[in-house]
C-alpha positions in Angstrom: 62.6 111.3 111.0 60.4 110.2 108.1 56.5 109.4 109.1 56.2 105.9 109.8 59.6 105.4 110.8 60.1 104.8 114.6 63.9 104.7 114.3 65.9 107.9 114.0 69.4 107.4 112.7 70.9 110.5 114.4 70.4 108.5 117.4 72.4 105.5 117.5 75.7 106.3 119.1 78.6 106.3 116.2 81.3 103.7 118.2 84.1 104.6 115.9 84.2 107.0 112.7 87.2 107.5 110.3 87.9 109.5 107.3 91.1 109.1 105.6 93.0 110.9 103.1 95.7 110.0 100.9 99.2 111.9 102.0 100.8 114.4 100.1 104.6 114.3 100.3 104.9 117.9 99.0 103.2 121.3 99.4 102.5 123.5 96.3 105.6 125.4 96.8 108.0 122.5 97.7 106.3 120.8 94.4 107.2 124.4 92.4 111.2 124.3 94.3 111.4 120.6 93.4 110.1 121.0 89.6 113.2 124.5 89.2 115.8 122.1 91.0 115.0 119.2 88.6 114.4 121.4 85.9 117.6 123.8 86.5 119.7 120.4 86.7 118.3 119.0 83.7 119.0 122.2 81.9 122.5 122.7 83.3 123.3 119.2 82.0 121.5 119.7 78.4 123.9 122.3 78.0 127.3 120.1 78.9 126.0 117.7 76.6 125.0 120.1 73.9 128.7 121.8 74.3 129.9 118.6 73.8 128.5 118.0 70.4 126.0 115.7 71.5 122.6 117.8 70.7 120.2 115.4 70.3 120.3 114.1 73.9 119.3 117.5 74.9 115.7 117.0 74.6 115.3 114.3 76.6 116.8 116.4 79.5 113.1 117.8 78.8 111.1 114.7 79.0 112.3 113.8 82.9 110.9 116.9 83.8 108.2 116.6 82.0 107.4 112.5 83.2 108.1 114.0 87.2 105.4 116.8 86.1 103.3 114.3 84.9 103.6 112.2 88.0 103.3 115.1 90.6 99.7 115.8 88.7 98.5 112.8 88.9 99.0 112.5 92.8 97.9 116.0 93.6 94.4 115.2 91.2 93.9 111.8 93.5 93.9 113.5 96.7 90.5 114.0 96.5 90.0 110.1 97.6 88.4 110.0 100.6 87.2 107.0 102.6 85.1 106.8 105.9 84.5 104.5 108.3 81.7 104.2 110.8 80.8 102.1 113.3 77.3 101.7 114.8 75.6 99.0 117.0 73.9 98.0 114.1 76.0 98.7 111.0 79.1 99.4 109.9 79.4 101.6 106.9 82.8 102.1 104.7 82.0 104.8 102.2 84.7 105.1 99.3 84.7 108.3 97.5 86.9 108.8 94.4 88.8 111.5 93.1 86.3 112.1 90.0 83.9 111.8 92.5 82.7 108.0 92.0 81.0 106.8 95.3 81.6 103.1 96.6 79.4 102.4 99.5 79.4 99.0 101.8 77.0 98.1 104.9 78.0 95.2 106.9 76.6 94.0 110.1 79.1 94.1 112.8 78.6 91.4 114.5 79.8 89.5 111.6 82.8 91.3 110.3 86.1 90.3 111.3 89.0 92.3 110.3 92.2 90.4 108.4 95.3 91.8 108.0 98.2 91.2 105.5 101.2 91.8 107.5 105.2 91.8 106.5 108.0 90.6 109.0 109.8 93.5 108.4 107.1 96.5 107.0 104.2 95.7 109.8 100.7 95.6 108.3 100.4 95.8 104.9 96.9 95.7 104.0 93.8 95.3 105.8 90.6 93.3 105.2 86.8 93.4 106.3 85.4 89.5 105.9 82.0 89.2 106.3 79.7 86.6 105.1 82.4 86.0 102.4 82.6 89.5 101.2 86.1 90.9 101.4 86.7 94.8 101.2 90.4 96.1 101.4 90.4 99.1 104.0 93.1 101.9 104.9 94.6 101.8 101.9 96.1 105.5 102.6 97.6 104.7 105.9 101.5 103.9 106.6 101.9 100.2 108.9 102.4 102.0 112.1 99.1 104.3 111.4 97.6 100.9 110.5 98.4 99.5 113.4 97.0 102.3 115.4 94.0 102.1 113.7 93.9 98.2 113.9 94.1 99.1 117.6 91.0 101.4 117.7 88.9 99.5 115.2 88.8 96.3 116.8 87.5 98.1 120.4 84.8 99.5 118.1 84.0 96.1 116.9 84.3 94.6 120.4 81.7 97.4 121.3 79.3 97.0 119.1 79.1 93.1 119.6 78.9 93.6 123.0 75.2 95.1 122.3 74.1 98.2 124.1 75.3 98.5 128.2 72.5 99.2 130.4 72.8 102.7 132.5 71.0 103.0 135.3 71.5 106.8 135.6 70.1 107.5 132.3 
């Protein structure tokens, strides 16, 4: 607690926190096994064609490997993203935090924010939206439609709780 400052954070009661990750499809060895099975194929097939008289298609066996490298890379290097989610009585906080290390930060009050959703007949829910005092920040992005929906589920109880104001407890 800074002097002067009658509120301390640490107090208020989190209603709902989140931190999200992007998934990873693959471990470090399956990556490695994938990269020798695409890369032993590739090969394998370089060498019918290069029997065949056709030579010059034998390097671009190479670049597939090389573009599915390339790919893998790039979504190993953005698992870093993180994003969290907290919900206070008083604020709720979605903190954005990059791969490279770039950090996004939004404070809303609860008791405006509503939550919107973008949602596909078929898929479920596709994106999700906090709307607040027209501000609109896209949410969850790492999450599949049925762990949106859970969390859809989980947020909106948070939200209810936090407009609901503070419950007085006797006992306490």
């Amino acid at each position: 607690m800074t002097p002067g400052n009658d509120f301390d954070e640490a107090a208020e009661p989190k209603l709902f926190t989140a931190l999200l990750t992007p998934h990873r499809s693959l471990s470090r060895t399956g990556f490695l096994a994938l990269m020798l099975f695409v890369g032993g194929v590739s090969f394998i097939a370089g060498i019918v064609f290069l029997m065949m008289g056709a030579w010059p298609v034998f390097g671009f066996f190479g670049l597939d490997v090389l573009a599915i490298w390339w790919a893998f890379r790039v979504s190993y290097r953005r698992a870093g993203d993180t994003e969290e989610i907290t919900v206070t009585p008083t604020e709720l906080r979605v903190r954005r935090v990059s791969h490279r290390g770039q950090v996004v930060e939004w404070v809303l009050n609860p008791l405006w924010v509503q939550l919107d959703h973008v949602t596909h007949e078929e898929f479920g829910i596709e994106q999700l939206f906090l709307v607040s005092r027209g501000r609109r920040v896209s949410i969850a992005r790492f999450l599949g439609p049925d762990e949106k929906a859970s969390f859809v589920k989980a947020f909106r109880a948070a939200l209810q709780a936090a407009k609901r104001g503070p419950t007085y407890n006797p006992l306490t």
